[in-house]
C-alpha positions as CSV (number, residue, x, y, z in Angstrom):
1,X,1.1,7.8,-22.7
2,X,3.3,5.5,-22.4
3,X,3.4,1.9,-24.0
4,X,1.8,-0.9,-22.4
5,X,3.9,-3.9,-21.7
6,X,1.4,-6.7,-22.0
7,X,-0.2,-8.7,-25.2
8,X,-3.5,-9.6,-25.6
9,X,-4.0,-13.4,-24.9
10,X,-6.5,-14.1,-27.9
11,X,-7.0,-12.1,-31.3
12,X,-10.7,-10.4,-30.7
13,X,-11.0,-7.0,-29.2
14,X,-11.2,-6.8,-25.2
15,X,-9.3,-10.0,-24.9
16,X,-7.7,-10.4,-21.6
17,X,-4.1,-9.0,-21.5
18,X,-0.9,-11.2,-20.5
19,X,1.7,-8.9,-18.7
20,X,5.4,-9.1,-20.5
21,X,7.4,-8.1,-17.6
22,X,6.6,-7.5,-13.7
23,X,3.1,-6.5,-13.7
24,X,2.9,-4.7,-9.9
25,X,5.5,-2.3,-11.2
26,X,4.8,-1.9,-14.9
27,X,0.9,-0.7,-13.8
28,X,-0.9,-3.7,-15.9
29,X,-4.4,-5.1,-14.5
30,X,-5.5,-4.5,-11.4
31,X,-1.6,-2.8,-10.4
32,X,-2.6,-0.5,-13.0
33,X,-3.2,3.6,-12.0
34,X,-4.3,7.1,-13.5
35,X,-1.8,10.1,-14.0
36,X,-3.2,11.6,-11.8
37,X,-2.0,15.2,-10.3
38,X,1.6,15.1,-8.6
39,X,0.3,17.3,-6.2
40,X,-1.6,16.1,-2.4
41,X,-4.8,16.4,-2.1
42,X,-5.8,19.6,0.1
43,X,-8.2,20.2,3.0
44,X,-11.0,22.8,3.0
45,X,-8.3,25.0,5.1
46,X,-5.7,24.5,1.6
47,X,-3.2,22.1,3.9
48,X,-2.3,18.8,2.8
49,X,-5.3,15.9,3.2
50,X,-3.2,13.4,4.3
51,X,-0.4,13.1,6.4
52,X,1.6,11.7,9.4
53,X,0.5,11.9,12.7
54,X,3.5,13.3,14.0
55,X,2.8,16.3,12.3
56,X,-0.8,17.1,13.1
57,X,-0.9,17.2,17.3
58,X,-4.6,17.3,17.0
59,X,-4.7,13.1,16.1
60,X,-3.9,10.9,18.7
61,X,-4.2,7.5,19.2
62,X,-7.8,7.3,21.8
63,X,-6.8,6.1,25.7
64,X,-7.0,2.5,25.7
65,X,-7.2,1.6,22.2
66,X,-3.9,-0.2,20.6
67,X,-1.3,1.5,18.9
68,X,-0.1,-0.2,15.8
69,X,3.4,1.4,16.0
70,X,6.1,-1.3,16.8
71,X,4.2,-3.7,15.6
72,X,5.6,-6.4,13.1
73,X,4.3,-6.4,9.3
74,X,3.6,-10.0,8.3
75,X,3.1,-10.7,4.4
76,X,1.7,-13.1,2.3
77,X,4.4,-15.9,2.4
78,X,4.6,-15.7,6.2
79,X,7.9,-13.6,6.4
80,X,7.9,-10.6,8.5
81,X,8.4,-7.8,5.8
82,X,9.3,-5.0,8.5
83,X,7.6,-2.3,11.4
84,X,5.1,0.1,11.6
85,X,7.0,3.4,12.4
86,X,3.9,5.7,12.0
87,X,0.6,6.6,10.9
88,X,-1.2,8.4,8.4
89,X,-4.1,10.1,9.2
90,X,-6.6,11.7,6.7
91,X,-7.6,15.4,8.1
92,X,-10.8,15.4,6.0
93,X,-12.2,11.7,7.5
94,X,-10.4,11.3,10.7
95,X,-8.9,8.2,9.9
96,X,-5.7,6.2,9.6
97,X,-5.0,5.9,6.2
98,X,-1.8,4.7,6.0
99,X,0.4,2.6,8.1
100,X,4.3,4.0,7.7
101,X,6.5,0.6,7.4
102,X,10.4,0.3,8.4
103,X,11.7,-2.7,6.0
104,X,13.7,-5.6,7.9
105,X,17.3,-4.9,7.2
106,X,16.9,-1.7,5.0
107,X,16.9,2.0,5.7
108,X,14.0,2.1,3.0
109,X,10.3,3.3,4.7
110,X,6.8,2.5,2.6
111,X,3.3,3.4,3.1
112,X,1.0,0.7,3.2
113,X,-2.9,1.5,2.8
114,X,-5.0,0.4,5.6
115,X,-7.4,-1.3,3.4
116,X,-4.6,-3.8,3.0
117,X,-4.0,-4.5,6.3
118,X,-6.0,-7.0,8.7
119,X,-5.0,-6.8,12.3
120,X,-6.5,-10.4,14.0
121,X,-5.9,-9.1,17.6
122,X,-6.2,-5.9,17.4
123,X,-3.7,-5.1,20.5
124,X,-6.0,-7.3,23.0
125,X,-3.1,-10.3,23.1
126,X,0.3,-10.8,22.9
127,X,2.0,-11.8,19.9
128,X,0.4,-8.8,17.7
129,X,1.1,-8.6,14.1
130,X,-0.5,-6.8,11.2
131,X,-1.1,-9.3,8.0
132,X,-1.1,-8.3,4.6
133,X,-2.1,-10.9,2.4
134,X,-1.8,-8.8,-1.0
135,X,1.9,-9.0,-1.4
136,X,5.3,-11.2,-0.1
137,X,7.2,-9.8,1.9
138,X,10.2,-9.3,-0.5
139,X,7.7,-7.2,-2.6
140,X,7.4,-4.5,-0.2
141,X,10.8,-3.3,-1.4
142,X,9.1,-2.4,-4.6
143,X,6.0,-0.5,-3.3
144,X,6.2,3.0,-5.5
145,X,8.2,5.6,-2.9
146,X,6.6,8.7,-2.1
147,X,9.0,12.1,-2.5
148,X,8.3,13.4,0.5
149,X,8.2,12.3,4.4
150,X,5.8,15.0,4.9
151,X,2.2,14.3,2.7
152,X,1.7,12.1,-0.3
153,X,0.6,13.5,-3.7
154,X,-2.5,11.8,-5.5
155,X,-0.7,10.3,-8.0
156,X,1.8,8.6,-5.3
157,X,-1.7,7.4,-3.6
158,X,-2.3,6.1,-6.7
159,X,0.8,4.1,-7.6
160,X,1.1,3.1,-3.9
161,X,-2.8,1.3,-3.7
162,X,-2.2,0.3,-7.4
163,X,0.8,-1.8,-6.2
164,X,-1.2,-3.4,-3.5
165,X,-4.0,-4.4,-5.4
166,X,-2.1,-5.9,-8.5
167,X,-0.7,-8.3,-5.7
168,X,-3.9,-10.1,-5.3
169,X,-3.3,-11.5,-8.4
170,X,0.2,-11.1,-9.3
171,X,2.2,-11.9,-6.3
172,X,2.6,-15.5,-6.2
173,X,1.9,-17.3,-9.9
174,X,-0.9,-19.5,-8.8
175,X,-2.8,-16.6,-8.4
176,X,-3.1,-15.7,-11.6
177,X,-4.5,-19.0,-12.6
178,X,-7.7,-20.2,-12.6
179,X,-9.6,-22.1,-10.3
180,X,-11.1,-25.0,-11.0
């Protein structure tokens, strides 16, 4: 276990904690995640649950509904944060699971979760984009990197959704504030 790098913000047990560093990476809150096994999780046919569509000919995007692929990644603060290069698809729930994301200007590739993603226009106009309000788009070249370009472990799943979600709260300061 390792140590965790926030205080409490009051003396009394279960008082709310204050992170001490960067809270998306250091796992506090709701960027927080369980050990889980490094390992992906597996079909009923022992091959990997998740993975990109490349790999699997048997997923394909239906005739005439959009493909996602190409399109631009905008984040919370409005900036484009890169392109989606690929899909993931879960073998056990035929779904997309993860969007595969090209960052502006780097070599470096992220998965983004699909329950992150809003897409207003869903391929029917021009202009498309994918919006992610959870984080900015200089955050994305934090989100935990996977080891392999081939399937995703449970703990990466873990880390990856974990980063995502802290950013509701811990991407821009006034977020973490309250509302009044």
């Amino acid at each position: 276990m390792s140590d965790i790098k926030a205080v409490p913000a009051d003396s009394y047990n279960g008082s709310a904690l204050i992170p001490t560093g960067d809270p998306m990476i250091d796992g506090v809150g709701p960027a927080s995640w369980a050990n889980r096994s490094d390992t992906p999780d597996m079909t009923f046919h022992n091959t990997a649950k998740i993975v990109p569509m490349r790999l699997d000919p048997t997923y394909s995007i239906a005739k005439g509904d959009p493909d996602p692929r190409g399109l631009p990644v905008v984040a919370a603060d409005k900036l484009v944060a890169g392109t989606v290069i690929e899909l993931w698809v879960n073998r056990a729930e035929p779904q997309v699971t993860y969007y595969e994301v090209q960052l502006t200007g780097s070599e470096k590739r992220v998965m983004l979760p699909a329950g992150f993603v809003q897409w207003p226009n869903f391929g029917l106009w021009g202009n498309d984009k994918l919006l992610v309000k959870a984080i900015t788009a200089a955050q994305f070249a934090n989100v935990p990197a996977i080891k392999r370009d081939d399937q995703i472990t449970l703990l990466e799943e873990d880390m990856v959704c974990a980063y995502y979600a802290g950013g509701h709260l811990y991407a821009m300061a006034e977020r973490s504030e309250p509302i009044i």
